[in-house]
Each structure stands twice: as structure tokens, then as C-alpha cells.
C-alpha positions in Angstrom: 21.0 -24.2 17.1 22.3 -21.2 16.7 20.7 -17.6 17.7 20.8 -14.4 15.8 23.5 -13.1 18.3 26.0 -15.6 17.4 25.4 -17.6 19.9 25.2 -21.7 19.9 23.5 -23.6 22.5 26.0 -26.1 23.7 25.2 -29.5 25.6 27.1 -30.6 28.8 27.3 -34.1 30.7 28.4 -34.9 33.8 27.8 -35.8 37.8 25.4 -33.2 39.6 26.4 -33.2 43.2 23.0 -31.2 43.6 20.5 -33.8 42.0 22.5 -36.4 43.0 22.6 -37.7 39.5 24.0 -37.4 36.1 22.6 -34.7 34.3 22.3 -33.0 30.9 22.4 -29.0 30.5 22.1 -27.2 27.6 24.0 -23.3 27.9 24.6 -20.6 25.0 28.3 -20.0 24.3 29.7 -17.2 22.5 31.4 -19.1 18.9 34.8 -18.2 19.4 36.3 -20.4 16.7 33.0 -22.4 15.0 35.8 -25.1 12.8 38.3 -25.7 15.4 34.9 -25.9 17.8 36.3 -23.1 20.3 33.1 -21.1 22.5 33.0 -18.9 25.3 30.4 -19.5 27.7 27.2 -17.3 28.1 25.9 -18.7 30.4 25.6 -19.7 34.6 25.9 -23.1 35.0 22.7 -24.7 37.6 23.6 -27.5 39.0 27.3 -27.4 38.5 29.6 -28.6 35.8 33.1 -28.0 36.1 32.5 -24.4 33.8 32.0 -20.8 34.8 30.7 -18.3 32.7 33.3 -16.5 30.3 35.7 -19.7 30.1 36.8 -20.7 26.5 36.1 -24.5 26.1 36.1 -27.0 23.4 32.9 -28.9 22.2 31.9 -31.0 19.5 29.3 -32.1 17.1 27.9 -35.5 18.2 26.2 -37.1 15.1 24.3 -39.6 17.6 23.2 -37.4 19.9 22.2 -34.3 17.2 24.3 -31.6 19.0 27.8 -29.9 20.0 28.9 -31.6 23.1 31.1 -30.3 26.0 34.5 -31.5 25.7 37.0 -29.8 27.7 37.8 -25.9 29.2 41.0 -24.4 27.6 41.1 -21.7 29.5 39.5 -20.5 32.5 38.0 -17.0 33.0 38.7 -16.7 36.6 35.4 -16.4 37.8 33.2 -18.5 40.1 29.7 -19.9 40.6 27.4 -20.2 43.8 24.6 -22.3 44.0 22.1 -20.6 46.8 18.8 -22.6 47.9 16.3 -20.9 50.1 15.7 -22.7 53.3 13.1 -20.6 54.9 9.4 -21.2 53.3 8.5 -17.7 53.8 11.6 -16.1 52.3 11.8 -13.8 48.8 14.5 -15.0 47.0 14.5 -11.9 44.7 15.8 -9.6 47.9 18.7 -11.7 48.1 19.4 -11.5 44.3 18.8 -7.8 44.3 22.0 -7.5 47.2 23.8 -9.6 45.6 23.3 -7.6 42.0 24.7 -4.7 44.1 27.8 -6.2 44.9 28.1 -6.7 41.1 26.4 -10.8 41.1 24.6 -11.8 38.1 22.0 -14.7 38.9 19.7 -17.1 37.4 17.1 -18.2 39.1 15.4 -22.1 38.6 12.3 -21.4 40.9 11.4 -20.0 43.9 13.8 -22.1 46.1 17.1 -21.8 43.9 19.0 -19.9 42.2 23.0 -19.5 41.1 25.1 -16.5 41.3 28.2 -15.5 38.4 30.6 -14.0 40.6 33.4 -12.1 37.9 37.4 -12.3 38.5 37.6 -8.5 39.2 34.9 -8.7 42.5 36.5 -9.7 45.9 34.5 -12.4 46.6 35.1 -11.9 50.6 32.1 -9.6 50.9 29.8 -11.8 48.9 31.0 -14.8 51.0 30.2 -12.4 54.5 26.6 -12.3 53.1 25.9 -15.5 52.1 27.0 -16.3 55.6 24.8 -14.2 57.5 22.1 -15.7 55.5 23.0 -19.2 56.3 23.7 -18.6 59.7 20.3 -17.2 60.3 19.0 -20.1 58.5 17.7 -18.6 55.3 19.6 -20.3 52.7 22.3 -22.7 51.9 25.1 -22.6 49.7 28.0 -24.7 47.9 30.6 -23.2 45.9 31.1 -26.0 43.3 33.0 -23.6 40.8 35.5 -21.6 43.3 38.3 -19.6 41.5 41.5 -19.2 42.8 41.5 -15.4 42.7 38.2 -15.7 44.8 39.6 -18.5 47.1 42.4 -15.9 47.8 39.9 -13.2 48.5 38.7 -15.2 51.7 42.1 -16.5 52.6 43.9 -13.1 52.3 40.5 -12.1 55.9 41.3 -15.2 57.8 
């Protein structure tokens, strides 16, 4: 299915270590090369495929399953995804998305108890990382890192 902003919803399979189960997401992908079945994704993965947003991947039509499946990434954008749950009942998720949108995070939320973060390739992830630590520490949230980049693994390496 594609939308009017040439974009195609996209179907990935694998291993969620968050549901503990596998799992099916659909994400929009920009068409990059609709014959030789080349996209970009558009979107943040939730509960964590091997895929960040921007990377060029390869998927194809399925004629069993009646849609383009996730293949394999081709080239990686360099950026990384968080995956942040709220531990504290009483806790607004939104003020922690609104810091983390002025450090330059994009985030989709599921509900009121989780939500993942796009951090880009250009942002030092090391104050993003000193955040999201404070927050765990106080016992507000906690946070995996399934799709880490190497620029942003540097980041926190280059402070220790």
C-alpha cells in the first residue's frame, strides 16, 4: 500500500527482545528503487528490528503473505534507536519527549508507558545518554539501546 507521498508501508519479522516474542511490524519506507525493491526507512522502529530510520534496505513482495517483506539493510544511516519505558506510575512521558526533542530526538510514542527515540548520525549521543541516565537512576524510566551506531557508541566512549 502505497501513500500519496511515495511512500510504501513495508512488513518486518523477527525476535522482539521487548515482547519476548516474535513479532510482525509494519513501517513506511521512502521507495528508493520500486523494481530492484530498494526503500529508505521512514520510520522508528518499536520494539526493535535490526533497522534505524533513514537506512536503505531491501524488501520484497511476498505473494503468500500479500505484502513487501524486510529482507536485508544495504546500507546503514548511522543513526540509532532507544527504547524508553516509564517506570514511575505518576510520571508524564511527554516532558521527557519534549527534552529530548530539544536535544534534536524525534519519538514515537506506543502509550503512556513507552515510547522510542530516532537519535540522527550528526547529534552526540553522550548528552542524550547523560539524560536518560539521570532518569533511570532516579527511577523514572528504563532504557535499552537495541539499535546503537557506531558514531553514537563513540560519542560515549570518546567521555569515559
Amino acid at each position: 500500500m502505497k501513500d500519496q507521498n511515495g511512500l510504501q508501508k513495508i512488513k518486518f519479522r523477527y525476535f522482539s527482545a521487548v515482547l519476548e516474542e516474535e513479532t510482525v511490524e509494519t513501517m513506511w519506507a521512502e521507495i528508493v528503487d520500486a523494481e530492484k525493491g530498494i526503500y529508505k526507512l521512514d520510520s522508528i522502529p518499536f520494539y526493535g528490528p535490526s533497522i534505524a530510520s533513514d537506512d536503505i534496505f531491501y524488501a520484497q513482495y511476498d505473494e503468500y503473505e500479500k505484502s513487501i517483506i524486510f529482507k536485508e539493510i544495504i546500507k546503514s544511516s548511522g543513526n540509532s534507536v532507544v527504547q524508553i519505558i516509564i517506570m514511575k506510575d505518576d510520571y508524564d512521558k511527554e516532558v521527557l519527549r519534549k527534552k529530548l526533542l530539544n536535544l534534536g530526538c524525534n519519538s514515537e510514542g506506543v502509550n503512556d508507558k513507552y515510547f522510542v527515540i530516532e537519535i540522527l548520525e550528526k547529534i552526540n549521543y553522550n548528552s542524550i545518554k547523560t539524560l536518560l541516565d539521570k532518569y533511570e537512576n532516579e527511577g523514572i524510566i528504563g532504557y535499552a539501546e537495541p539499535i546503537l551506531s557506531i558514531k553514537h557508541q563513540d560519542d560515549i566512549s570518546l567521555e569515559d
